[in-house]
C-alpha positions as CSV (number, residue, x, y, z in Angstrom):
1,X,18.5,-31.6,12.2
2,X,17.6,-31.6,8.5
3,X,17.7,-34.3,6.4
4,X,20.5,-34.5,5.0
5,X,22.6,-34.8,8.4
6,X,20.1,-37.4,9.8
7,X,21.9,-41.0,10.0
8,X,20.0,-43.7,7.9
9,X,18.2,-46.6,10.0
10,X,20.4,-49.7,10.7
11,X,18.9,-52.6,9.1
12,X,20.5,-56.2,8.4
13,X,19.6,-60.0,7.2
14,X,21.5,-62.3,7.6
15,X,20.5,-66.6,7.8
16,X,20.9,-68.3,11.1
17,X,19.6,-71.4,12.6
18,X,19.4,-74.9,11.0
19,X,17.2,-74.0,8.3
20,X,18.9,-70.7,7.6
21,X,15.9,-67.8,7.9
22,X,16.2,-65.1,7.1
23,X,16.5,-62.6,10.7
24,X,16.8,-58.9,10.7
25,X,18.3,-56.1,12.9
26,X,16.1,-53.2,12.5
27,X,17.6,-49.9,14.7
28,X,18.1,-46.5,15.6
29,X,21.9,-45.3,14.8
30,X,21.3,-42.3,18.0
31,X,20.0,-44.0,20.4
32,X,21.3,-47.3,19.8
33,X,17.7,-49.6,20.7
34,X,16.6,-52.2,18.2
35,X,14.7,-54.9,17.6
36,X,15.5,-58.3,16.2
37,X,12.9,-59.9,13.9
38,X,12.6,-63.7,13.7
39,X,16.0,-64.7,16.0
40,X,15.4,-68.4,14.8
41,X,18.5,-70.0,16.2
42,X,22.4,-68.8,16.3
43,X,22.1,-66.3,20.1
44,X,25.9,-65.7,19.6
45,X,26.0,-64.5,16.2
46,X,22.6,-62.2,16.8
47,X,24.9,-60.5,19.5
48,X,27.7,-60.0,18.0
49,X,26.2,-58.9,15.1
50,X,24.1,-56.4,17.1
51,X,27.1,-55.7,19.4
52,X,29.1,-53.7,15.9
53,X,26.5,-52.1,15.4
């Protein structure tokens, strides 16, 4: 695959929790694994959020 056909990594911040931190959704477009970085609060929004993407 050369570079120009490789998908660009999934990443997104977005505030959750009562102090509003910042958390991030760092992923792989092809094999759809990720990791969420500093969750803080909000479970439901996390999912959905990872679920479109």
């Amino acid at each position: 695959m050369s570079s120009a056909t490789q998908l660009a990594l999934i990443r997104e911040t977005f505030p959750v929790g009562p102090l509003q931190c910042n958390c991030t959704i760092i992923g792989d477009p092809l094999t759809k694994k990720a990791i969420v970085v500093d969750p803080g609060g909000n479970p439901d929004l996390i999912m959905a959020r990872l679920g479109k993407l």
